[in-house]
Backbone as CSV, one residue per row, in Angstrom:
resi,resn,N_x,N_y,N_z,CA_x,CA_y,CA_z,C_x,C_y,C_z
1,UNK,-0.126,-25.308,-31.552,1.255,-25.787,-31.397,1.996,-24.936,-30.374
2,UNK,1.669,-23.889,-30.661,2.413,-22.888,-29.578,1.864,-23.031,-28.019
3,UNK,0.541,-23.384,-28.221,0.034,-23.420,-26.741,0.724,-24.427,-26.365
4,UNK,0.818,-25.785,-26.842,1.507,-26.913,-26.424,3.171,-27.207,-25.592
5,UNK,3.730,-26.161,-26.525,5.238,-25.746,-26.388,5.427,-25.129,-24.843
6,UNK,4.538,-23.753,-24.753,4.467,-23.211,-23.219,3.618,-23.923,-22.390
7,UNK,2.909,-24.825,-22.850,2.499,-25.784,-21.405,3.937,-26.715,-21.225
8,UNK,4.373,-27.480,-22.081,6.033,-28.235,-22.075,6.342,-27.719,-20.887
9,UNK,6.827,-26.569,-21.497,7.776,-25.351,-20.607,7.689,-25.329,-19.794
10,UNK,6.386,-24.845,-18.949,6.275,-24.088,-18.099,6.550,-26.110,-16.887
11,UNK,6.051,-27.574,-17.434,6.075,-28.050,-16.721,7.522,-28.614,-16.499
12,UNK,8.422,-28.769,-17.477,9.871,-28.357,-17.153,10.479,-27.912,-16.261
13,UNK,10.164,-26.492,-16.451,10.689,-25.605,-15.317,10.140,-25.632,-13.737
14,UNK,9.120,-26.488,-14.004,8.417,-26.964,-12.593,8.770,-28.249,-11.710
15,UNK,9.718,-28.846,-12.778,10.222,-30.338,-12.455,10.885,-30.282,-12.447
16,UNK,12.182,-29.220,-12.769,13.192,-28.684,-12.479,13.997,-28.345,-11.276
17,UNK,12.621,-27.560,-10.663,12.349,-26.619,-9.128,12.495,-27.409,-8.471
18,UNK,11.969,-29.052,-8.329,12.001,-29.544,-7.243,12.906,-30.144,-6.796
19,UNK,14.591,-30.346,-7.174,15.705,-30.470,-6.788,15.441,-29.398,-5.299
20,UNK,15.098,-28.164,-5.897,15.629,-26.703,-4.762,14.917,-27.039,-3.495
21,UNK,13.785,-27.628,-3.246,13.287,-27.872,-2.078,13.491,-28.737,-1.076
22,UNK,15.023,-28.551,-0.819,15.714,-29.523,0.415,15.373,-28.986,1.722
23,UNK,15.143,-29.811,2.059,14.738,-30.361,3.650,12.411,-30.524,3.697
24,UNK,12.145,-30.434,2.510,10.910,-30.186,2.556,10.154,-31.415,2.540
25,UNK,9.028,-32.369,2.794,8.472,-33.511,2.475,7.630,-33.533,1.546
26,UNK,7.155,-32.655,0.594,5.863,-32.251,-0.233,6.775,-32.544,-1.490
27,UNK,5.893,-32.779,-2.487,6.500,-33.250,-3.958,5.320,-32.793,-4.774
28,UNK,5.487,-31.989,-5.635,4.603,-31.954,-6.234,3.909,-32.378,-7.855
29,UNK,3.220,-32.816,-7.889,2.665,-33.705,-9.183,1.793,-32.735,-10.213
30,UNK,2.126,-32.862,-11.616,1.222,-31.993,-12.161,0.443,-32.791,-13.567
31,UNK,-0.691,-33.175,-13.302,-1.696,-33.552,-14.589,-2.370,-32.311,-15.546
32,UNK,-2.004,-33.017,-17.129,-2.419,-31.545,-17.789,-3.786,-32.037,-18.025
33,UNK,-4.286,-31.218,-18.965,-5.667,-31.210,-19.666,-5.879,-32.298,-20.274
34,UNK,-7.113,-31.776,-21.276,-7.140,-32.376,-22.933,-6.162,-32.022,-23.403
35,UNK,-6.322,-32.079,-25.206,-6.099,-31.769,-25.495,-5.401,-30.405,-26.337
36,UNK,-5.496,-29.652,-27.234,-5.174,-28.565,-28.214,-6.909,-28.006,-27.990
37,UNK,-7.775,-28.735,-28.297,-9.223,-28.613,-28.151,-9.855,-27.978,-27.187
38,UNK,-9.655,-28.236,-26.129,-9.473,-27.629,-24.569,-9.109,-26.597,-24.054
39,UNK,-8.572,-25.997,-24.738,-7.897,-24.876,-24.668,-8.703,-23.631,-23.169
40,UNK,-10.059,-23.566,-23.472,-10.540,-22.823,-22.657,-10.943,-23.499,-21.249
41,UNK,-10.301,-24.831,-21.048,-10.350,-25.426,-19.989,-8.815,-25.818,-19.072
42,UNK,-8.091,-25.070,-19.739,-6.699,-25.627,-19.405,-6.024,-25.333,-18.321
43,UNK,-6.523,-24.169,-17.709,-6.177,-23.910,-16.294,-6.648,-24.830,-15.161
44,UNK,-8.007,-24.686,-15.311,-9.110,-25.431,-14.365,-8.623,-27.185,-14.287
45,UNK,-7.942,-27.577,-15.756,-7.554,-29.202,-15.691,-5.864,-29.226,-14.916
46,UNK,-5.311,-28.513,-14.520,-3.845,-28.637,-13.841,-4.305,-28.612,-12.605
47,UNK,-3.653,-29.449,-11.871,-3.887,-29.901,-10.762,-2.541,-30.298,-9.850
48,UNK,-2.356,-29.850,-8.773,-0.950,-29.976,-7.937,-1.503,-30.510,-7.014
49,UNK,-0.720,-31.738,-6.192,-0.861,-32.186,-5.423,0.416,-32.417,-4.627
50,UNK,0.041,-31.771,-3.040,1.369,-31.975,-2.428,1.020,-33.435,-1.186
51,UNK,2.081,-33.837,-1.675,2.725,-35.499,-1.122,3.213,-35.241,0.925
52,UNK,2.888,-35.157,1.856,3.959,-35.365,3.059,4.035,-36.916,3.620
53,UNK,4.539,-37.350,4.178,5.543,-38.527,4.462,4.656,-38.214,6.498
54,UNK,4.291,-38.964,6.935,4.591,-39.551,8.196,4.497,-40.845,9.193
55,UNK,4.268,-41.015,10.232,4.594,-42.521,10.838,2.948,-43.256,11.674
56,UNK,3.281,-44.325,11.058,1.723,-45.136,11.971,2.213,-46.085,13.090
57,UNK,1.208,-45.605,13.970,1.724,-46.919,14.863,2.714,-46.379,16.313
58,UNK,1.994,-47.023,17.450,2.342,-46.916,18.958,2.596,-48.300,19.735
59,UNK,3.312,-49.021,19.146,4.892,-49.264,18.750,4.607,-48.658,17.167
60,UNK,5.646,-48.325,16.384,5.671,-48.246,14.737,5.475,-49.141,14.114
61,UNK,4.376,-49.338,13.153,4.176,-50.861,12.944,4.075,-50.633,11.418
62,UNK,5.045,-51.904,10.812,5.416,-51.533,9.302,4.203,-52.992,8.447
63,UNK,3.311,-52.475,7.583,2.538,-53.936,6.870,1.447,-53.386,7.355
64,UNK,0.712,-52.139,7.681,-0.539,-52.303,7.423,-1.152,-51.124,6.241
65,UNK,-2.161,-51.170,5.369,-2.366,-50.688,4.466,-3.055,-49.272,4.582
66,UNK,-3.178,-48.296,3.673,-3.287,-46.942,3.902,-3.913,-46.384,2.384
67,UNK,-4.853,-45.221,2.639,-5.099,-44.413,1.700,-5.580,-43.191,1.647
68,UNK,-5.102,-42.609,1.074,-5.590,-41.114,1.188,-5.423,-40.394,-0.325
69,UNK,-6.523,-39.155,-0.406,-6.950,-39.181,-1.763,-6.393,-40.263,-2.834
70,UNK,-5.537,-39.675,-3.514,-5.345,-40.396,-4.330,-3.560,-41.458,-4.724
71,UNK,-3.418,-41.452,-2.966,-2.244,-42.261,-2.414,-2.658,-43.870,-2.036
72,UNK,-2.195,-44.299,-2.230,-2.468,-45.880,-1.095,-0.857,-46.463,-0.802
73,UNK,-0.735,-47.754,-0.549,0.562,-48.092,-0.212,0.447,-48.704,1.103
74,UNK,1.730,-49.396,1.578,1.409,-49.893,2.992,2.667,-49.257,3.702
75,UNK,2.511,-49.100,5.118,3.492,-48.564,5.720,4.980,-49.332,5.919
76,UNK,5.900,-49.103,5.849,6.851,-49.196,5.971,7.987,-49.151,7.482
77,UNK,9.330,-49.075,6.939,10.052,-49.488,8.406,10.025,-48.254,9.288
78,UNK,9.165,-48.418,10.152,8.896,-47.359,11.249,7.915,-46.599,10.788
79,UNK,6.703,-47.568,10.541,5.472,-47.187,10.224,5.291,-46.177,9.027
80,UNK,6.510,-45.741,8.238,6.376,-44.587,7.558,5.375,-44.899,6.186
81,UNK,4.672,-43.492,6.285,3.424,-43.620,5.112,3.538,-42.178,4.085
82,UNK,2.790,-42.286,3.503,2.644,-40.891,2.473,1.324,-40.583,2.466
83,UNK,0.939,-39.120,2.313,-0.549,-38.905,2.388,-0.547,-37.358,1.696
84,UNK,-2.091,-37.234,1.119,-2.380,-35.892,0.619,-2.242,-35.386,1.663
85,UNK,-1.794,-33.942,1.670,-1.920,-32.734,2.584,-3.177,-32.391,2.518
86,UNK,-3.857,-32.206,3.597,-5.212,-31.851,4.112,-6.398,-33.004,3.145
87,UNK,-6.060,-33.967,3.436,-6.866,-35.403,3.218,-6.894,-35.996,4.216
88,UNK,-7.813,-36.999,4.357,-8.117,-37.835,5.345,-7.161,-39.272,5.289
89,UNK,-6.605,-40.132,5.576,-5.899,-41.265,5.555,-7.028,-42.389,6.192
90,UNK,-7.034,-43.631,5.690,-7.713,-44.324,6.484,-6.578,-45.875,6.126
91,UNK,-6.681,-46.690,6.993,-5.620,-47.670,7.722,-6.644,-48.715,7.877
92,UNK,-5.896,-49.893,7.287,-6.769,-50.937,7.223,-5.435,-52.204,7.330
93,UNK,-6.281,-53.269,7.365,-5.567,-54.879,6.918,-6.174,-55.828,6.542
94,UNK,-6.087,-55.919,4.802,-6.755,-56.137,4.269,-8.259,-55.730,4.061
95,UNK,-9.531,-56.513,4.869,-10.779,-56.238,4.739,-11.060,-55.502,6.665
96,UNK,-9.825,-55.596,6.887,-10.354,-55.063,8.637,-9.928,-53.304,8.969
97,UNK,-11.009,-53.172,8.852,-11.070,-51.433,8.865,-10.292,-50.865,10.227
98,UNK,-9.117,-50.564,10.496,-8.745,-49.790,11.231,-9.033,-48.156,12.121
99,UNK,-9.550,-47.776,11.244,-9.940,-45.920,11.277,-9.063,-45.043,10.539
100,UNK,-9.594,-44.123,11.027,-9.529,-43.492,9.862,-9.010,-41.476,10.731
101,UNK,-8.150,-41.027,9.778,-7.900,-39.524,10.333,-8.601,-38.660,9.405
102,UNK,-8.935,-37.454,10.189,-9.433,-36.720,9.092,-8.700,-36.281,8.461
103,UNK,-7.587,-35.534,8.950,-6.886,-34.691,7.742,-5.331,-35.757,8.691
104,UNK,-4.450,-35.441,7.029,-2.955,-35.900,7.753,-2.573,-35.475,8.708
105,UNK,-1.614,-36.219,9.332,-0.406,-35.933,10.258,0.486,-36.709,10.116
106,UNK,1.961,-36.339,10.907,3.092,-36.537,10.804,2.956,-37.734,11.625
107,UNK,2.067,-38.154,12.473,2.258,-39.460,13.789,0.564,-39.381,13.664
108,UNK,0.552,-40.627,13.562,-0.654,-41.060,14.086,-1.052,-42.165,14.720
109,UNK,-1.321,-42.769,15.729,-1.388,-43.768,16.918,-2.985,-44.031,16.728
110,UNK,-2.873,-45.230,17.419,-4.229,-46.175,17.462,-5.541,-44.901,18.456
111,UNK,-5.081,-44.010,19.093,-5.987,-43.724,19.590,-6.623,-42.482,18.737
112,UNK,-5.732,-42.251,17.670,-6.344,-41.250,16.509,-6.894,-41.231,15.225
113,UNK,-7.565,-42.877,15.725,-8.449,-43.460,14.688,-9.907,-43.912,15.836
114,UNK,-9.253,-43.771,16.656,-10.910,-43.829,17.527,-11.590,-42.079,17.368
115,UNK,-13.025,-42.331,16.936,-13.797,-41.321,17.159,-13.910,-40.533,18.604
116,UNK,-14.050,-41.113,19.529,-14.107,-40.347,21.001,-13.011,-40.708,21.934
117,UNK,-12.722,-40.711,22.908,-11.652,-41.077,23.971,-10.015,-40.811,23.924
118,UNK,-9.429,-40.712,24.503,-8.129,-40.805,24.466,-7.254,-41.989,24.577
119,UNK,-6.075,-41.973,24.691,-5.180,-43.230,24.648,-5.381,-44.537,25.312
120,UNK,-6.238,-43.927,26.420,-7.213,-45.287,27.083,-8.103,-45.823,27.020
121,UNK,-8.397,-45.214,25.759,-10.145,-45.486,25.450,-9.967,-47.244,24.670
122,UNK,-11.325,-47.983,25.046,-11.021,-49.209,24.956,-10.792,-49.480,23.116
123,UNK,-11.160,-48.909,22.720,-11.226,-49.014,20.757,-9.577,-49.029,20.399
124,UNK,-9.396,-47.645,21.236,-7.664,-47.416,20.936,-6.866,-48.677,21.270
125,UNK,-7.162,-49.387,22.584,-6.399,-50.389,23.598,-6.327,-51.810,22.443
126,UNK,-7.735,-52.017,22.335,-7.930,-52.874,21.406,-7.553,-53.028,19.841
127,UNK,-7.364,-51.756,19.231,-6.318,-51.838,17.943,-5.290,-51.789,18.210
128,UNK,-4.566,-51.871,19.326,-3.113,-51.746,19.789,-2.954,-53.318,20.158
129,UNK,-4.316,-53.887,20.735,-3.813,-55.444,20.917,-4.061,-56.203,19.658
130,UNK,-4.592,-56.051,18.455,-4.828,-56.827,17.758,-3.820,-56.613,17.048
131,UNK,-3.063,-55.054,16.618,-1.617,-54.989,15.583,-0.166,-55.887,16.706
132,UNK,-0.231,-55.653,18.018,0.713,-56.368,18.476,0.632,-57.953,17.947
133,UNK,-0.690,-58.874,18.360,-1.061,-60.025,18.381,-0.249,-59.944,16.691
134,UNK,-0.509,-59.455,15.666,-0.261,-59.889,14.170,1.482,-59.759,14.006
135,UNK,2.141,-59.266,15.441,3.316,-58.861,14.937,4.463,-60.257,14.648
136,UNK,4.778,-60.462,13.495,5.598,-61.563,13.487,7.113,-61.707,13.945
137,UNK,7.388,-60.481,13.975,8.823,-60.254,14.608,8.699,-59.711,16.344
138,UNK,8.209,-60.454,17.005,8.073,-59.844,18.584,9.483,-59.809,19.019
139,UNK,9.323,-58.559,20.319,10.712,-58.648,20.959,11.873,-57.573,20.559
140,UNK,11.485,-57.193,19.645,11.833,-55.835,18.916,10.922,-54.457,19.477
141,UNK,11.478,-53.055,19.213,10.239,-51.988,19.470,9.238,-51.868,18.153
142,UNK,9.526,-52.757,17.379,8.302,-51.998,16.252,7.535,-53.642,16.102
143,UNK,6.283,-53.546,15.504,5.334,-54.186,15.043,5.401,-54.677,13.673
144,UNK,5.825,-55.555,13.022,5.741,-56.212,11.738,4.802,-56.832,11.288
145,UNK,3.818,-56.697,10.237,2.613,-57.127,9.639,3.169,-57.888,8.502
146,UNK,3.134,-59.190,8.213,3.254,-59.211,7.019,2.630,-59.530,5.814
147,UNK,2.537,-59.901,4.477,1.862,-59.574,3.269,1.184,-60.518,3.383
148,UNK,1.236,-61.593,4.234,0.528,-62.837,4.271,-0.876,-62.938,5.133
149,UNK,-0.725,-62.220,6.307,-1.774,-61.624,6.856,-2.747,-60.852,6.572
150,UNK,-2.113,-60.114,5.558,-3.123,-58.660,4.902,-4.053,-59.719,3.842
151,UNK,-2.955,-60.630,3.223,-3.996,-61.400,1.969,-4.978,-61.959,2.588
152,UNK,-4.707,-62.338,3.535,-6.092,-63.489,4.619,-7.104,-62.751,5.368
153,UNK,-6.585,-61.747,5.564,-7.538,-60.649,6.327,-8.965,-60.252,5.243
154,UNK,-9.281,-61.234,4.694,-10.467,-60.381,3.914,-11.654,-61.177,3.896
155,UNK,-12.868,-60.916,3.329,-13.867,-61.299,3.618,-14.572,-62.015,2.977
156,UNK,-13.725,-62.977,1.675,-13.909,-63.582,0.890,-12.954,-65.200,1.977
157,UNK,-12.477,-64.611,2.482,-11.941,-66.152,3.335,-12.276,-66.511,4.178
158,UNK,-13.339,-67.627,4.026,-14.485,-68.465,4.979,-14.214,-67.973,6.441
159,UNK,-12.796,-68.676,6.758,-12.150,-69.188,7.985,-12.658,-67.986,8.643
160,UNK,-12.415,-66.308,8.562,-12.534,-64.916,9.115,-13.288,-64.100,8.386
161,UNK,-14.503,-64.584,7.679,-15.447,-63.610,7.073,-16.407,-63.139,8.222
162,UNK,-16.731,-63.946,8.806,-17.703,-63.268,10.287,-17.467,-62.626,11.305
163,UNK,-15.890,-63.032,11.715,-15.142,-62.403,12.734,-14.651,-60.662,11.870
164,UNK,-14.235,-60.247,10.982,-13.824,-59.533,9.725,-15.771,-58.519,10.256
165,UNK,-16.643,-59.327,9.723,-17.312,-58.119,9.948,-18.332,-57.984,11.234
166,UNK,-18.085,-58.667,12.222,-18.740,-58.724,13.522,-17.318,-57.393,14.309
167,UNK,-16.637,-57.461,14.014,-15.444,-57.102,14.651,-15.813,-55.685,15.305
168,UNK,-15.795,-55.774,16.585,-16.003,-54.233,17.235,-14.714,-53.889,18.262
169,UNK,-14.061,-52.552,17.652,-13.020,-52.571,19.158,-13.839,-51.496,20.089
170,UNK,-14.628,-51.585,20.045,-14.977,-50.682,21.285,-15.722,-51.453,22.518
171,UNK,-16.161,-52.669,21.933,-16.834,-53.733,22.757,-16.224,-54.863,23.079
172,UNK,-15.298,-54.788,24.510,-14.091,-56.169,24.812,-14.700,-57.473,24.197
173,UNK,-16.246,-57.701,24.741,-16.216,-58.819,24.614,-16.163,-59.626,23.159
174,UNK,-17.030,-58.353,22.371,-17.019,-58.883,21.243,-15.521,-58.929,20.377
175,UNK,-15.072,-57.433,20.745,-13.677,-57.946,20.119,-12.905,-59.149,20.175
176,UNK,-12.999,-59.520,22.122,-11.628,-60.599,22.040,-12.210,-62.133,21.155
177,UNK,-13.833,-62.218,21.237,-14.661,-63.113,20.566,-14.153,-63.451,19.494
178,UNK,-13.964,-61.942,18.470,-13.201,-62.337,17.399,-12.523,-62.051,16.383
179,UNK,-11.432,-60.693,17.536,-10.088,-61.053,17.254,-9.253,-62.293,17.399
180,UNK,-9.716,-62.910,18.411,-8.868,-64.464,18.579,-8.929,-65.291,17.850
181,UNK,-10.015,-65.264,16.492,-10.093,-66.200,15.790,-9.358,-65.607,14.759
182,UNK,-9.401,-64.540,14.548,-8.602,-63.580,13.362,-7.118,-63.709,13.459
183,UNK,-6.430,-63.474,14.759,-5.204,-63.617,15.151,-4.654,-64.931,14.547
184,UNK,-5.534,-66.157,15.202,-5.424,-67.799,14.691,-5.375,-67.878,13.716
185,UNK,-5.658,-67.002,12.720,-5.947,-68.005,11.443,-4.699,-67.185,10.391
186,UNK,-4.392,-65.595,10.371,-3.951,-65.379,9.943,-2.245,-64.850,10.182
187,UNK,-2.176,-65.934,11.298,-0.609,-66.108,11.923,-0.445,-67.897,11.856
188,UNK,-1.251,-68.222,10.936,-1.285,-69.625,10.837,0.297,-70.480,10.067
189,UNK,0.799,-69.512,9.731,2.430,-69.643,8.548,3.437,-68.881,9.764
190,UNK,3.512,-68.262,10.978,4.434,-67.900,11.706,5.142,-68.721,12.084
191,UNK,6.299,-68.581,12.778,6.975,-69.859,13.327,6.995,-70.119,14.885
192,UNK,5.941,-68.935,15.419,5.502,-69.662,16.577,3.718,-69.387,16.798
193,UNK,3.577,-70.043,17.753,2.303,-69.587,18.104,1.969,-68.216,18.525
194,UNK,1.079,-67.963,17.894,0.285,-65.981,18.474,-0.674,-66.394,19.049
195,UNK,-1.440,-65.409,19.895,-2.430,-65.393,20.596,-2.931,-64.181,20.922
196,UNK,-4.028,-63.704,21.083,-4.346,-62.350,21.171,-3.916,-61.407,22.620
197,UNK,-2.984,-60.676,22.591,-2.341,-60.106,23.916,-3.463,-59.327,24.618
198,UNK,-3.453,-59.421,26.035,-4.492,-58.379,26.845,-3.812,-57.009,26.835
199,UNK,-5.150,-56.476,27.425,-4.981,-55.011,27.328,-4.038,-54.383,28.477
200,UNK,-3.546,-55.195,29.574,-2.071,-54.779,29.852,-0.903,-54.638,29.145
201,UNK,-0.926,-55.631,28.339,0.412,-55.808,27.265,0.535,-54.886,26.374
202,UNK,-0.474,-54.534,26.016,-1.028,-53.636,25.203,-0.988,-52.113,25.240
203,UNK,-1.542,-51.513,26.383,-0.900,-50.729,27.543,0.505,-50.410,27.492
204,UNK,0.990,-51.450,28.428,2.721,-51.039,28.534,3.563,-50.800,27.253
205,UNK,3.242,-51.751,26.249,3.776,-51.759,24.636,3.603,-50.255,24.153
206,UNK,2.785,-49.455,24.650,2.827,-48.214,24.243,2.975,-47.341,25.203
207,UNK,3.981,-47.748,26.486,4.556,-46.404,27.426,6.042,-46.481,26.777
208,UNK,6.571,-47.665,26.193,7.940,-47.861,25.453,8.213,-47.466,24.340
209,UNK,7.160,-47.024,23.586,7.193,-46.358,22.429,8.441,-45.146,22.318
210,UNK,9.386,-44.862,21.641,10.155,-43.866,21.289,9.443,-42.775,20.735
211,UNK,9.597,-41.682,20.910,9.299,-40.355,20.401,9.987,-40.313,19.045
212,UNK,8.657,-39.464,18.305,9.546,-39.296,17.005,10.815,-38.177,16.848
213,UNK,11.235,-38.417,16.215,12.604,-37.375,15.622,12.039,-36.082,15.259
């Protein structure tokens, strides 16, 4: 009983603390043990996990999905996401694998989910044309995905099960092969026509990008 009381306590006074940490992005979470039974395991079962907050997307693009340890969620207005500190994040829509970071950051852009190359590298160019192509609000600086796209994006739906896993951005041809059918089908409820943008558009869409704050 007594052990029970100073575990209470001690997580009280820990949930307490985190009013005091203004201006900080980390939150921290605490899971206890077993039980009373457990006793000689009770250190080893507390577990803290710190939370930071940052942005996806070159434009910021809010609607595509995310996970890291034991976070998921989809990004939000101005790409904003949440992720374990020193975890990997990986970025998807629906069943279409985006890439993946190793450990967090505060910004992360299409070219920091490609394995090799920089901002010009064709993988990067090409996840930058396929999140523009899905954007339903064009004409604005940010990229809008919406929930309707992510549901169709998977590999249980005839129409884009082959395109879904043939899908290469590092290979134009095969990409534009079939991203264009992917674009078609799951901008099929927009109120205008999409089409898959080239890699100029694509390009310039990310020299306009705003710097973060």
């Amino acid at each position: 009983m007594l052990y029970r009381t100073r575990r209470t306590l001690i997580l009280m006074l820990s949930l307490l603390a985190l009013p005091l940490l203004v201006g900080s992005k980390c939150a921290f979470f605490f899971s206890s043990g077993g039980g009373s039974s457990d006793k000689d395991k009770n250190d080893s079962q507390n577990e803290v996990i710190v939370v930071a907050s940052g942005y996806f997307g070159d434009p910021r693009t809010e609607g595509v999905s995310y996970a890291s340890g034991s976070l998921s969620g989809v990004t939000g207005k101005d790409g904003l996401f949440q992720y374990e500190a020193g975890k990997s994040i990986r970025f998807f829509i629906g069943d279409i694998n985006l890439g993946t970071v190793r450990a967090g950051q505060s910004l992360v852009t299409p070219q920091d989910l490609v394995a090799v190359g920089g901002s010009g590298s064709t993988a990067a160019i090409n996840i930058s044309r396929l999140l523009l192509s899905l954007d339903s609000q064009p004409g604005d600086s940010a990229i809008t995905i919406p929930k309707s796209a992510r549901l169709s994006a998977v590999r249980s739906n005839a129409a884009v099960s082959s395109d879904i896993a043939f899908l290469d951005f590092s290979d134009d041809t095969s990409f534009a092969n079939n991203a264009s059918q992917l674009v078609a089908v799951l901008t099929q409820d927009y109120t205008f026509t999409a089409v898959l943008v080239d890699a100029g558009t694509a390009s310039a869409s990310r020299l306009k990008t705003p710097s973060k704050d």
